[in-house]
Structures are given as structure tokens and as C-alpha cells.
mmCIF file of the N, C-alpha and C atoms, coordinates in Angstrom:
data_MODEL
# 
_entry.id   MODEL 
# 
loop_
_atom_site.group_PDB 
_atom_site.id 
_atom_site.type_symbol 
_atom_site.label_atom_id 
_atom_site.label_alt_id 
_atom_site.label_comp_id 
_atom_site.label_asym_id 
_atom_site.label_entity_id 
_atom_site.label_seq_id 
_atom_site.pdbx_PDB_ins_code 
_atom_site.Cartn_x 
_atom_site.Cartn_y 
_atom_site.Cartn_z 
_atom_site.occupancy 
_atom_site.B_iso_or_equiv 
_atom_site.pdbx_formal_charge 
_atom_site.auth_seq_id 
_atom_site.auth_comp_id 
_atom_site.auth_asym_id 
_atom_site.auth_atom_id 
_atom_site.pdbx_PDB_model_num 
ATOM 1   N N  . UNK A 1 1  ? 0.826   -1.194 0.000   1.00 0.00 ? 1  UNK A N  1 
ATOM 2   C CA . UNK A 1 1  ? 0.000   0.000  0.000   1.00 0.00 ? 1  UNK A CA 1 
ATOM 3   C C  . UNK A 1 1  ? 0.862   1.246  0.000   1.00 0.00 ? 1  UNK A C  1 
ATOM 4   N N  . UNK A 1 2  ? 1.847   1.355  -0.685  1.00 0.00 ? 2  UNK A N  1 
ATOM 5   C CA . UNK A 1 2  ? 2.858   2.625  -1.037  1.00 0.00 ? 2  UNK A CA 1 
ATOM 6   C C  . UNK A 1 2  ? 3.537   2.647  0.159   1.00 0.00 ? 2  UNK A C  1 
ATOM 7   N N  . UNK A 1 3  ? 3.551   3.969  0.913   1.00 0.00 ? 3  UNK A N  1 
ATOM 8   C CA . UNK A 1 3  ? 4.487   4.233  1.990   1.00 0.00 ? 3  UNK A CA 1 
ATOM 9   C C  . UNK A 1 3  ? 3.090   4.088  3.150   1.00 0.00 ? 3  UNK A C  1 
ATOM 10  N N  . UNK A 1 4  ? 2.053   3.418  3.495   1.00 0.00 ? 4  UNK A N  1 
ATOM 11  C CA . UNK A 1 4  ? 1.358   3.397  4.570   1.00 0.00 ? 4  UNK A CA 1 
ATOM 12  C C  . UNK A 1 4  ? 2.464   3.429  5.898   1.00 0.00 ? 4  UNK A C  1 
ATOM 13  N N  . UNK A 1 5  ? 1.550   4.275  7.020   1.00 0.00 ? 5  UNK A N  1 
ATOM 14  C CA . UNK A 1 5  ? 2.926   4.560  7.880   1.00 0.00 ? 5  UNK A CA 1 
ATOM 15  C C  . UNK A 1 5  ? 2.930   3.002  8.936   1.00 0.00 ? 5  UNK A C  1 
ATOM 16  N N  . UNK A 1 6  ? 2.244   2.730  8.863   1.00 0.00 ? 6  UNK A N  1 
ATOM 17  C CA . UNK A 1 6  ? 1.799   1.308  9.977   1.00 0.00 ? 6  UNK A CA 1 
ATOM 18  C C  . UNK A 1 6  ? 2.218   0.302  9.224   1.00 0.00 ? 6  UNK A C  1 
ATOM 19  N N  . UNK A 1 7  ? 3.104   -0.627 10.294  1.00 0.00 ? 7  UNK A N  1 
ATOM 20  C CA . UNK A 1 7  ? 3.660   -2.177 10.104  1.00 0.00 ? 7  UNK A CA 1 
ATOM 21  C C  . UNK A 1 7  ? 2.894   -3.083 10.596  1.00 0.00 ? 7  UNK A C  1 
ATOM 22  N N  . UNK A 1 8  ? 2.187   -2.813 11.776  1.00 0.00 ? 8  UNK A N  1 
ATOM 23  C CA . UNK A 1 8  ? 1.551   -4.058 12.334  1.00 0.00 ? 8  UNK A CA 1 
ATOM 24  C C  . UNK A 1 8  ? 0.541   -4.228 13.083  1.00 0.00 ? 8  UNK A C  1 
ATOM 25  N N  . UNK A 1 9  ? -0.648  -4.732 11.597  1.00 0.00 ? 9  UNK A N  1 
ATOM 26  C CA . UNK A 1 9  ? -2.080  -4.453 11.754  1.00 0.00 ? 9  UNK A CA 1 
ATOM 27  C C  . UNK A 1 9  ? -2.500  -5.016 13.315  1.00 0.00 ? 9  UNK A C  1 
ATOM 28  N N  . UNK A 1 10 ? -2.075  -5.252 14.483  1.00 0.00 ? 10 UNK A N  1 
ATOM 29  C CA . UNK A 1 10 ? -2.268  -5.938 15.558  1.00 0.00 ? 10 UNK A CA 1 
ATOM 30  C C  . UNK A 1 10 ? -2.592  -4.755 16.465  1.00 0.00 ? 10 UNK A C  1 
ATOM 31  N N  . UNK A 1 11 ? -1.449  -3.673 15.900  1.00 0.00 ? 11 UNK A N  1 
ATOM 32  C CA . UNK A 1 11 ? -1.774  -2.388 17.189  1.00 0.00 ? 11 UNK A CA 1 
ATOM 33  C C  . UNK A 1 11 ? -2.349  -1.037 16.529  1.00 0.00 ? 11 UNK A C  1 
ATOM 34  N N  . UNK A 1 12 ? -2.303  -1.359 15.244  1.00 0.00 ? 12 UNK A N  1 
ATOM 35  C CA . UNK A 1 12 ? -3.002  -0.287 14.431  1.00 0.00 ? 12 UNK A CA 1 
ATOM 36  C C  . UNK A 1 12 ? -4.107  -0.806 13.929  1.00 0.00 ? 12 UNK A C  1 
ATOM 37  N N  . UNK A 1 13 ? -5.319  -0.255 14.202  1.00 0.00 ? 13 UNK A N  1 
ATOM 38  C CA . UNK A 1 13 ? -6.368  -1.295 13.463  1.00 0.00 ? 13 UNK A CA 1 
ATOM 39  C C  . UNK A 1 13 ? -7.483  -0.107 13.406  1.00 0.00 ? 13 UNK A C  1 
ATOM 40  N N  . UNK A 1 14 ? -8.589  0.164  12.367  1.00 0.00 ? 14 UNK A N  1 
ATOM 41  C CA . UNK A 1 14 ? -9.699  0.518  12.066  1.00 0.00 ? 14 UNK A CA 1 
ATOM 42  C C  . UNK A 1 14 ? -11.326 -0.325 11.615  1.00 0.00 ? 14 UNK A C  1 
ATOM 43  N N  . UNK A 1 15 ? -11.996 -0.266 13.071  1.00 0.00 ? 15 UNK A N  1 
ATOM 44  C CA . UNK A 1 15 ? -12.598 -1.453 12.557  1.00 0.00 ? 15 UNK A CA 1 
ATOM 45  C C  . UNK A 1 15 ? -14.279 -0.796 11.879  1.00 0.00 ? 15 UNK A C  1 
ATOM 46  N N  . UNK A 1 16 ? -13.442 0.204  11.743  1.00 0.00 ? 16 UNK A N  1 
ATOM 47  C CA . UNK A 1 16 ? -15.595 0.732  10.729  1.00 0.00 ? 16 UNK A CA 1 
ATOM 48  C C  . UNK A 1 16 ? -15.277 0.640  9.802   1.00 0.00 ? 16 UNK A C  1 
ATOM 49  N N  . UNK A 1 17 ? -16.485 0.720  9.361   1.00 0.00 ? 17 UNK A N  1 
ATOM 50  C CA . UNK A 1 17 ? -16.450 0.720  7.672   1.00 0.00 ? 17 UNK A CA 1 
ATOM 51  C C  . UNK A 1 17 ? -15.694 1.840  6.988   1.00 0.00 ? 17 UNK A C  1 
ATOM 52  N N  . UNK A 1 18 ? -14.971 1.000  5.620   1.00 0.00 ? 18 UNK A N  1 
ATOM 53  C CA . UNK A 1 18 ? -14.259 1.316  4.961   1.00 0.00 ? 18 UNK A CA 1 
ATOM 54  C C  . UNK A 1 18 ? -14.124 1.241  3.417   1.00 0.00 ? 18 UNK A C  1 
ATOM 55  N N  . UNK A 1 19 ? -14.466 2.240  3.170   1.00 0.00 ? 19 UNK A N  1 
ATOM 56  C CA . UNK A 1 19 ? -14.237 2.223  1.037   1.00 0.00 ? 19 UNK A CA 1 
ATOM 57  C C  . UNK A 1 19 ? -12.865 2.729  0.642   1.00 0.00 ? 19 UNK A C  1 
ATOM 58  N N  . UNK A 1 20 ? -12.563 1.447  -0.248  1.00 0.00 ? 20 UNK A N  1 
ATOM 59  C CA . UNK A 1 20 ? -11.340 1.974  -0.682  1.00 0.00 ? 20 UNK A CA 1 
ATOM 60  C C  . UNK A 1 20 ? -12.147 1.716  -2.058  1.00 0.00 ? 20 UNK A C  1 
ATOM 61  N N  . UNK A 1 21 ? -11.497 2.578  -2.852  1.00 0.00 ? 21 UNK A N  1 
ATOM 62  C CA . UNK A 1 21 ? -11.899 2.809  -3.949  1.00 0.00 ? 21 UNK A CA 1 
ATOM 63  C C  . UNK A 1 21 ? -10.278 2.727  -5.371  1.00 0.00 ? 21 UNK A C  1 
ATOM 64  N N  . UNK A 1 22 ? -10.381 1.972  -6.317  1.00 0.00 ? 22 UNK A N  1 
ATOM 65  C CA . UNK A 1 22 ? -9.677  1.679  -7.174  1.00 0.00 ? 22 UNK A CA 1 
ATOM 66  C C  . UNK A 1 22 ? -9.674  1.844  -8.195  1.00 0.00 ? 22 UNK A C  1 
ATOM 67  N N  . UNK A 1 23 ? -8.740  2.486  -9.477  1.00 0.00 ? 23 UNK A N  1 
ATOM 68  C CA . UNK A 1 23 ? -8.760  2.508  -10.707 1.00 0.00 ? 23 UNK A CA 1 
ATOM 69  C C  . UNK A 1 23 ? -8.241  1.104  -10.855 1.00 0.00 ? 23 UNK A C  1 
ATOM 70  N N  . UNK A 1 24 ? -9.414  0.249  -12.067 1.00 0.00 ? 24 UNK A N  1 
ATOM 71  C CA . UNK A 1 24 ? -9.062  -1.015 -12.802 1.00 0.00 ? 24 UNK A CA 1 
ATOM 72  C C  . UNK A 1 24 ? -7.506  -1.091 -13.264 1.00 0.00 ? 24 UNK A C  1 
ATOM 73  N N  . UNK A 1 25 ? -7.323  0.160  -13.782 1.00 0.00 ? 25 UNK A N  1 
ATOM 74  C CA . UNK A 1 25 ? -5.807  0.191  -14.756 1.00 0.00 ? 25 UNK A CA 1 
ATOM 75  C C  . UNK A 1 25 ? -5.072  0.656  -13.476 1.00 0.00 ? 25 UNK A C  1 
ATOM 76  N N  . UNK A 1 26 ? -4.998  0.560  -12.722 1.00 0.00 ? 26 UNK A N  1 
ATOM 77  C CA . UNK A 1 26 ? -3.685  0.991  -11.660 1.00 0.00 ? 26 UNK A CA 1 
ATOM 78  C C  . UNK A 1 26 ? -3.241  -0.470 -11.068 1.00 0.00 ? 26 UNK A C  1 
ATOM 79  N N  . UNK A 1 27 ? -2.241  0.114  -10.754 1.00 0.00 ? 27 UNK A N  1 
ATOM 80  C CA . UNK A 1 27 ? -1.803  -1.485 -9.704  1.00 0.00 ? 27 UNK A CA 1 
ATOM 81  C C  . UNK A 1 27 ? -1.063  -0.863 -8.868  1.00 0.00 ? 27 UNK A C  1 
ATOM 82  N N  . UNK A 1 28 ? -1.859  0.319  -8.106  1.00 0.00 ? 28 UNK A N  1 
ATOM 83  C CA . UNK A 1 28 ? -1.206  0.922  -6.862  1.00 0.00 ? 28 UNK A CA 1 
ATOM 84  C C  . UNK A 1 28 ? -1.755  0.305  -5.766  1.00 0.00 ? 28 UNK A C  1 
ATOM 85  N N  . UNK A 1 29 ? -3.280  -0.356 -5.956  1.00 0.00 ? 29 UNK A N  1 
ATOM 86  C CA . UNK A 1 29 ? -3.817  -1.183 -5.020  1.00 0.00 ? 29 UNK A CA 1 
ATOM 87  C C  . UNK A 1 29 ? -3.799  -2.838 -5.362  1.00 0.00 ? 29 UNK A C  1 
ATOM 88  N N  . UNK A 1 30 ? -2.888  -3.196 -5.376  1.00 0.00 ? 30 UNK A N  1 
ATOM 89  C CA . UNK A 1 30 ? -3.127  -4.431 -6.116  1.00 0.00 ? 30 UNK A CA 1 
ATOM 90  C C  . UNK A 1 30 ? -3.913  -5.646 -5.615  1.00 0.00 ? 30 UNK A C  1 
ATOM 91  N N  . UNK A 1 31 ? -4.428  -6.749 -6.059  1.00 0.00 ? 31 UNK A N  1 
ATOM 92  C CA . UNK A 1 31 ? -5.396  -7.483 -5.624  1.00 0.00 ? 31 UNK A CA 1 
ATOM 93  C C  . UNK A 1 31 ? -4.327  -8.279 -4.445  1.00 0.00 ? 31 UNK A C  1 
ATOM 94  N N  . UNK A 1 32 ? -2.993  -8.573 -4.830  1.00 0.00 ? 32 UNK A N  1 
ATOM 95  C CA . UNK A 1 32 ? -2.161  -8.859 -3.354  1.00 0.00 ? 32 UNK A CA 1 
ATOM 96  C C  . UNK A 1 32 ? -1.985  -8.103 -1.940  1.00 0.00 ? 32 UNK A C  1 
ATOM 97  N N  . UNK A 1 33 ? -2.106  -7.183 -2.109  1.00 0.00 ? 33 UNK A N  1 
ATOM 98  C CA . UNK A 1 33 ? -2.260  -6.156 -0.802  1.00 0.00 ? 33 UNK A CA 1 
ATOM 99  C C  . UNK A 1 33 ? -3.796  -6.641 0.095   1.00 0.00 ? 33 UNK A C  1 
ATOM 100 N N  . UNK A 1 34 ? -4.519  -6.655 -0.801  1.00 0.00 ? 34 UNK A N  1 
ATOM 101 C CA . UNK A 1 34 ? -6.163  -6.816 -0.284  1.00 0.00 ? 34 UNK A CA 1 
ATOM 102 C C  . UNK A 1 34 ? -6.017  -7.646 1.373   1.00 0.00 ? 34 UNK A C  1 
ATOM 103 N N  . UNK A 1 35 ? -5.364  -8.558 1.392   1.00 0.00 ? 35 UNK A N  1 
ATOM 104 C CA . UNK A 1 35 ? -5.050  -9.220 2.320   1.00 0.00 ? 35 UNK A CA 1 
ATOM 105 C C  . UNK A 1 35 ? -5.178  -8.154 3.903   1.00 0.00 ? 35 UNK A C  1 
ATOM 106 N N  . UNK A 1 36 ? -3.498  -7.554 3.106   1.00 0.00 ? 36 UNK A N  1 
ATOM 107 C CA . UNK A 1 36 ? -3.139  -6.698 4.231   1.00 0.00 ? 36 UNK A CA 1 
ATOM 108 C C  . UNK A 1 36 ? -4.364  -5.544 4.751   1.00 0.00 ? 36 UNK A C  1 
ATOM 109 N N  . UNK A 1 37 ? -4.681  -5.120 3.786   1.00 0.00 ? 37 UNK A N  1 
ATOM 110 C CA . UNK A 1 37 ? -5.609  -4.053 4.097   1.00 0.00 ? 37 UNK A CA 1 
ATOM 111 C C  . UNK A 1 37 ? -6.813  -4.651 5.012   1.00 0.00 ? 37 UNK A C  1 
ATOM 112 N N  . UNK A 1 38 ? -7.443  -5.506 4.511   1.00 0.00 ? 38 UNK A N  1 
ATOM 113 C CA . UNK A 1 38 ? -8.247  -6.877 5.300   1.00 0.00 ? 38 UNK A CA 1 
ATOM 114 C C  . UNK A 1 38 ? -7.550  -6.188 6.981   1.00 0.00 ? 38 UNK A C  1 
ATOM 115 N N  . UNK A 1 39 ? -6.947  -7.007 7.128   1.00 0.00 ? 39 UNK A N  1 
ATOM 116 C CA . UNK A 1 39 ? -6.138  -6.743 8.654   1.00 0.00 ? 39 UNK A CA 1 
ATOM 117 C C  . UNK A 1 39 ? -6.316  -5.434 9.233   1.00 0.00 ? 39 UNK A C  1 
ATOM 118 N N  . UNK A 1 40 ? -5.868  -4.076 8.682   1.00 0.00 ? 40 UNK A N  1 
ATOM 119 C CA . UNK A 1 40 ? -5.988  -3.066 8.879   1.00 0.00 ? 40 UNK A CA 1 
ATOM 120 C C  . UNK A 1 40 ? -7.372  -2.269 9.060   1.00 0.00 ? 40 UNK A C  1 
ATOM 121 N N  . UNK A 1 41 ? -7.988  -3.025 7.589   1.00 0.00 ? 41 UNK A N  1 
ATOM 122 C CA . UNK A 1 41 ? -8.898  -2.207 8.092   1.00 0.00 ? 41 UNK A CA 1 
ATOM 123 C C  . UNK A 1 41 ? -10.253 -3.841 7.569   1.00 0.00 ? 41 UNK A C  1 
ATOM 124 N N  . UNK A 1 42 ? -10.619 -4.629 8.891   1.00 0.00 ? 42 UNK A N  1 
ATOM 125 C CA . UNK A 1 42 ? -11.582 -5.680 8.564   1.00 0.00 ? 42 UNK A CA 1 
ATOM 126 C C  . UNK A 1 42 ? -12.478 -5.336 7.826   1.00 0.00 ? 42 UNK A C  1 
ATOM 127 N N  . UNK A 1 43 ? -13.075 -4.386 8.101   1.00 0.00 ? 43 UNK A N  1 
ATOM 128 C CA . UNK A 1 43 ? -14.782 -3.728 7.737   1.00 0.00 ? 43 UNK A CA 1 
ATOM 129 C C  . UNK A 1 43 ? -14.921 -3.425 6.350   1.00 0.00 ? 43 UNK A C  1 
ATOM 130 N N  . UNK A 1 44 ? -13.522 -3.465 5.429   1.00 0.00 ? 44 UNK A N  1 
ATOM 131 C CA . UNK A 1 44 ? -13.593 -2.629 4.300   1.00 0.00 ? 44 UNK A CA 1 
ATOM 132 C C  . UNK A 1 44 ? -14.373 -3.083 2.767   1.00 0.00 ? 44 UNK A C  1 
ATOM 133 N N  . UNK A 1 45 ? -14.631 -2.344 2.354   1.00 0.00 ? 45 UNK A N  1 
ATOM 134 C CA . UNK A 1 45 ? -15.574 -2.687 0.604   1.00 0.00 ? 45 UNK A CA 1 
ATOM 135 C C  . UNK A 1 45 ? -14.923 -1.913 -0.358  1.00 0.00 ? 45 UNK A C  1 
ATOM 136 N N  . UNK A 1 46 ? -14.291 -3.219 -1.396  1.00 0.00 ? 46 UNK A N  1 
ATOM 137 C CA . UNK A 1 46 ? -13.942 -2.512 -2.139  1.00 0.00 ? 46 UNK A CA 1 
ATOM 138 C C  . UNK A 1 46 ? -14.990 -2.192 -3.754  1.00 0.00 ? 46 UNK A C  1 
ATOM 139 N N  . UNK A 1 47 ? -14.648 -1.190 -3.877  1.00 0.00 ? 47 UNK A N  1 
ATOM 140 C CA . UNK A 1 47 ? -15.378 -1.080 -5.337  1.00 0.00 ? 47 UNK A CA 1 
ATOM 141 C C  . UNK A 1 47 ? -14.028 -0.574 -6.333  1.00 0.00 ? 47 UNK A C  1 
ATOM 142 N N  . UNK A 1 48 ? -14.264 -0.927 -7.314  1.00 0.00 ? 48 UNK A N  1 
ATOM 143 C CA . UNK A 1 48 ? -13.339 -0.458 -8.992  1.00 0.00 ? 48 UNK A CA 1 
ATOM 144 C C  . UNK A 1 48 ? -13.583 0.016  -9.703  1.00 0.00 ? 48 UNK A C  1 
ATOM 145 N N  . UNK A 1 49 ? -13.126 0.835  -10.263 1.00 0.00 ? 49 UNK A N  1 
ATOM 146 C CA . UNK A 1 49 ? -13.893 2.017  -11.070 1.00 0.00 ? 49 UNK A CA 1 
ATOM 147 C C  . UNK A 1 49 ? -12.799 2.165  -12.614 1.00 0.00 ? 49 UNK A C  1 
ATOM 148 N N  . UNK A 1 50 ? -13.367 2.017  -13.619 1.00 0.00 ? 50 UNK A N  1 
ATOM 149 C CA . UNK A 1 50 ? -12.871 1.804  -14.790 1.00 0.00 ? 50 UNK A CA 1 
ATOM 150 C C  . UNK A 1 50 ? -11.987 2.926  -15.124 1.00 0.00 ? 50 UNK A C  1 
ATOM 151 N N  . UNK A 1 51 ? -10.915 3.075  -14.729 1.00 0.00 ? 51 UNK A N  1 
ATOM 152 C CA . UNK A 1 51 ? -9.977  4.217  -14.684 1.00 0.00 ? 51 UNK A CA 1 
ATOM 153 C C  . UNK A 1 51 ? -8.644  3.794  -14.334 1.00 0.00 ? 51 UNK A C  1 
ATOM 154 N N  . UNK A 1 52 ? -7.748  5.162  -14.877 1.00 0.00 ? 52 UNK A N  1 
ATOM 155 C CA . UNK A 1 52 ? -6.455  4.809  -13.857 1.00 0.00 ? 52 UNK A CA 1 
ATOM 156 C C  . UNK A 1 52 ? -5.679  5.073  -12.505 1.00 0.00 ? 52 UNK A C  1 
ATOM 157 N N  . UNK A 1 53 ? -4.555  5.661  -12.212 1.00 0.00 ? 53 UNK A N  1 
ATOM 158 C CA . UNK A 1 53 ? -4.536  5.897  -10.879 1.00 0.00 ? 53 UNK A CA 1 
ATOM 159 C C  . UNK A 1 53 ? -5.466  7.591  -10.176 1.00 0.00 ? 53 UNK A C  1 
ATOM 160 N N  . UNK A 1 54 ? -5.635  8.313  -11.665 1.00 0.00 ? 54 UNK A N  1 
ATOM 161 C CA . UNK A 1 54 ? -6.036  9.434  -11.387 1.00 0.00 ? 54 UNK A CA 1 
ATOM 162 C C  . UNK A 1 54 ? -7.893  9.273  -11.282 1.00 0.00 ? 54 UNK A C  1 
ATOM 163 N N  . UNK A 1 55 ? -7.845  8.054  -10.682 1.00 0.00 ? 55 UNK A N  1 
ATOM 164 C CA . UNK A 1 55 ? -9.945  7.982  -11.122 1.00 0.00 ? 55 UNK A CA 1 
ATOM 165 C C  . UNK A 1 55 ? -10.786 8.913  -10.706 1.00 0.00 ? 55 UNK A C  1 
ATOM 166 N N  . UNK A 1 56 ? -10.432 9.795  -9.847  1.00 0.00 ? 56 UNK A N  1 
ATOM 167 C CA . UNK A 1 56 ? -11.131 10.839 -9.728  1.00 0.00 ? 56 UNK A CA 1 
ATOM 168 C C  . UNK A 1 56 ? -11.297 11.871 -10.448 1.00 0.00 ? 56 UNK A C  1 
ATOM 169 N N  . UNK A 1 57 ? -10.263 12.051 -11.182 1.00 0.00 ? 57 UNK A N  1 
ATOM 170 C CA . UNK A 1 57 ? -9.914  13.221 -12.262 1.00 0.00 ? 57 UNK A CA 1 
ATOM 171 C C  . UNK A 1 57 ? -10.507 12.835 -13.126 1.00 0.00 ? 57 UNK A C  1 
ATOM 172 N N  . UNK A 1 58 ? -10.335 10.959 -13.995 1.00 0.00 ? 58 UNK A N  1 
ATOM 173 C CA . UNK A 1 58 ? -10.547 10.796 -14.770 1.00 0.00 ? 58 UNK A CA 1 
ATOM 174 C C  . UNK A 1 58 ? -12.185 10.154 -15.305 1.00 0.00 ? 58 UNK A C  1 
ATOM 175 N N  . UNK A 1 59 ? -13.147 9.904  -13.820 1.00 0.00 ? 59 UNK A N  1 
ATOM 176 C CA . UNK A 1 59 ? -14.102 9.477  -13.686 1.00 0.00 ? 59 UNK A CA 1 
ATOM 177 C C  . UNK A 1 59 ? -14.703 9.957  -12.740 1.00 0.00 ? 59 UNK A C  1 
ATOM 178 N N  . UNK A 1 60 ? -14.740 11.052 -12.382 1.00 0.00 ? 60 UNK A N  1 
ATOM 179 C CA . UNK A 1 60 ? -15.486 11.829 -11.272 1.00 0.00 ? 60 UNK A CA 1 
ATOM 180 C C  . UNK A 1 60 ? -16.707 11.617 -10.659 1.00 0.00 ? 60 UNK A C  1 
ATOM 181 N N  . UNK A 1 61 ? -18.268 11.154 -11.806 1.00 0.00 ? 61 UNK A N  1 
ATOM 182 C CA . UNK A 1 61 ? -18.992 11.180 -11.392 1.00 0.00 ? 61 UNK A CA 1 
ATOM 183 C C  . UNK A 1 61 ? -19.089 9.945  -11.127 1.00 0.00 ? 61 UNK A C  1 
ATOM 184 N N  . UNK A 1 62 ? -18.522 8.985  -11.841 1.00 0.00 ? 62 UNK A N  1 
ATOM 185 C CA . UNK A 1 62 ? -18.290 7.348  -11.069 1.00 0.00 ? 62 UNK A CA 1 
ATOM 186 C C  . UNK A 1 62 ? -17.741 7.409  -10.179 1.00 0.00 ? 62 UNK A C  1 
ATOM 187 N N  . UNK A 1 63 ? -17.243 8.274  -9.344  1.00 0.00 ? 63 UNK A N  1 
ATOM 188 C CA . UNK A 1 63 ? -16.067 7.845  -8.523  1.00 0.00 ? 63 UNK A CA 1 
ATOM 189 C C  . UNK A 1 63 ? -17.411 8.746  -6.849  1.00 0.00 ? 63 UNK A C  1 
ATOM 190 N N  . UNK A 1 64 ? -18.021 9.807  -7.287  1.00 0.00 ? 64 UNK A N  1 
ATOM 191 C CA . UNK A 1 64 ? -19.056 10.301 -6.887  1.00 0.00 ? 64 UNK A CA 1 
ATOM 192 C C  . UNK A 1 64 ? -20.186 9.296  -6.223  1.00 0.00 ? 64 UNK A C  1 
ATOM 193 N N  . UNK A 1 65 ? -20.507 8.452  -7.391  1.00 0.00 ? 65 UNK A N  1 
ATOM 194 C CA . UNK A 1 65 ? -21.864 7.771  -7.481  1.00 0.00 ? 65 UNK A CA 1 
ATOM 195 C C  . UNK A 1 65 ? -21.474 6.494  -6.287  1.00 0.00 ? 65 UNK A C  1 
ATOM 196 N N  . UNK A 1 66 ? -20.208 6.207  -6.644  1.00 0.00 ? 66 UNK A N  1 
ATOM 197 C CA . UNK A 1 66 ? -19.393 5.139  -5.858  1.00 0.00 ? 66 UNK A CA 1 
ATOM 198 C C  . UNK A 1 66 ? -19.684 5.041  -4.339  1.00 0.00 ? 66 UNK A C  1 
ATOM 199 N N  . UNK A 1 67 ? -19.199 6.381  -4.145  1.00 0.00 ? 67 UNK A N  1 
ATOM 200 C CA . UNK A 1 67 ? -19.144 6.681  -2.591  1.00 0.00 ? 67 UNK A CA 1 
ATOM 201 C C  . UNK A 1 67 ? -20.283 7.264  -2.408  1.00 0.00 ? 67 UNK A C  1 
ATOM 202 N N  . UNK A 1 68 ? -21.341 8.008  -2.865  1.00 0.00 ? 68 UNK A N  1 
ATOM 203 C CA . UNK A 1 68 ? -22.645 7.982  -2.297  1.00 0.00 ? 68 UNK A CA 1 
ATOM 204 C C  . UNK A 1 68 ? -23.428 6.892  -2.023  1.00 0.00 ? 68 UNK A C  1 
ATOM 205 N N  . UNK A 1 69 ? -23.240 5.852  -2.868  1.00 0.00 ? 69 UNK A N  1 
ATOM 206 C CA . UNK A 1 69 ? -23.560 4.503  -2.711  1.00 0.00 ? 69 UNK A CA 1 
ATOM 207 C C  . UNK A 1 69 ? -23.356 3.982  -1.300  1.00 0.00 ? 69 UNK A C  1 
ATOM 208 N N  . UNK A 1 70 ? -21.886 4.014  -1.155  1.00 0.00 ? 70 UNK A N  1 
ATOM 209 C CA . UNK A 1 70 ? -21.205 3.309  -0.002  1.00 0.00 ? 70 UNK A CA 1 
ATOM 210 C C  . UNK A 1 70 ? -21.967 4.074  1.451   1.00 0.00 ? 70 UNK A C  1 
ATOM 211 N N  . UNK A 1 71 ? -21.766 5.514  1.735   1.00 0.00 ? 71 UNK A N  1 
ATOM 212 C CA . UNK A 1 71 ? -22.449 6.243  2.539   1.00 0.00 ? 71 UNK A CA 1 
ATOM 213 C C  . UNK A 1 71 ? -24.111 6.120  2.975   1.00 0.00 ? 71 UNK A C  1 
ATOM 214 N N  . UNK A 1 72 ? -24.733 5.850  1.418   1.00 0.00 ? 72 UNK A N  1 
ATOM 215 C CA . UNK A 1 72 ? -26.140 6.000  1.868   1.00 0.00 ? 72 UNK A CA 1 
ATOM 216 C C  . UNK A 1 72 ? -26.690 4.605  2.285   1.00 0.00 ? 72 UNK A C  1 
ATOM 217 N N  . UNK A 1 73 ? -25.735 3.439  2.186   1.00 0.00 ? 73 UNK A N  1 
ATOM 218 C CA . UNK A 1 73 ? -25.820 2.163  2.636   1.00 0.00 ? 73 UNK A CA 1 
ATOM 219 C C  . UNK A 1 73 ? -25.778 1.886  4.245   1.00 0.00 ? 73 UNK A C  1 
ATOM 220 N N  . UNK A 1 74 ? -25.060 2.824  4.703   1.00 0.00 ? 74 UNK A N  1 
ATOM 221 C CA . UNK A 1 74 ? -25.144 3.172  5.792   1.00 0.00 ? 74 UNK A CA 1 
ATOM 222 C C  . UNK A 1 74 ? -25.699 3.653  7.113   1.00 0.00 ? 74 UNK A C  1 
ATOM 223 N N  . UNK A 1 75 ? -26.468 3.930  6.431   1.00 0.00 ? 75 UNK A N  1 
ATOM 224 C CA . UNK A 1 75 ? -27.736 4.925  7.183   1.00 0.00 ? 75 UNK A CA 1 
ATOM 225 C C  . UNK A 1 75 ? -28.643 4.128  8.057   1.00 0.00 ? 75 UNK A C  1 
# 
């Protein structure tokens, strides 16, 4: 997960819900990490969004629709 500052999901942990959100064409999140993140953060949902690392720039209102989704699931 790049430079994340935490080594060891045991004493660092987030257990609410969590969207991580992904461009398909990136492999900054790669499907091997998923694991780790799992650990860090249990609660998490991922969604993918047909883009690259810039998916917000490059898919805004998908990237919008994404996380209103995730939020209003919540309620």
C-alpha cells in the first residue's frame, strides 16, 4: 500500500467501515495487498472504477456515485 505509515495491523487497526476505492488500470492497489488491508482495516468494501490511478480526475462522477452509494448504505 505505497508508503502506509503502519507495520503491524495488531496495534493499528480501524474497525468501521471502509471504502477503498480503485482505478481497474492501476496497480497501486493491487489485488495482493487486499489481504493486508483486510487486517488493517476488517470492515472494508472494495469497489473499482474503470480508470487509472487518477480515477477521480478521470471518472469523477463514477467515482461520486461510488461513494454515495457506499455512505447511503449506511444509514
Amino acid at each position: 500500500m505505497g508508503d502506509f505509515p503502519f507495520t503491524d495491523p495488531d496495534t493499528h487497526r480501524y474497525e468501521g467501515p471502509t471504502l477503498i476505492v480503485r482505478g481497474s488500470h492501476s496497480h497501486y492497489v493491487a489485488d495482493e495487498t487486499l489481504p493486508v488491508i483486510g487486517r488493517f482495516f476488517p470492515r472494508f468494501e472494495l469497489r473499482d472504477v474503470e480508470a487509472g490511478h487518477w480515477l477521480i480526475s478521470e471518472k469523477p462522477e463514477e467515482f461520486r456515485r461510488v461513494v454515495v452509494e457506499f455512505l447511503q448504505d449506511k444509514d
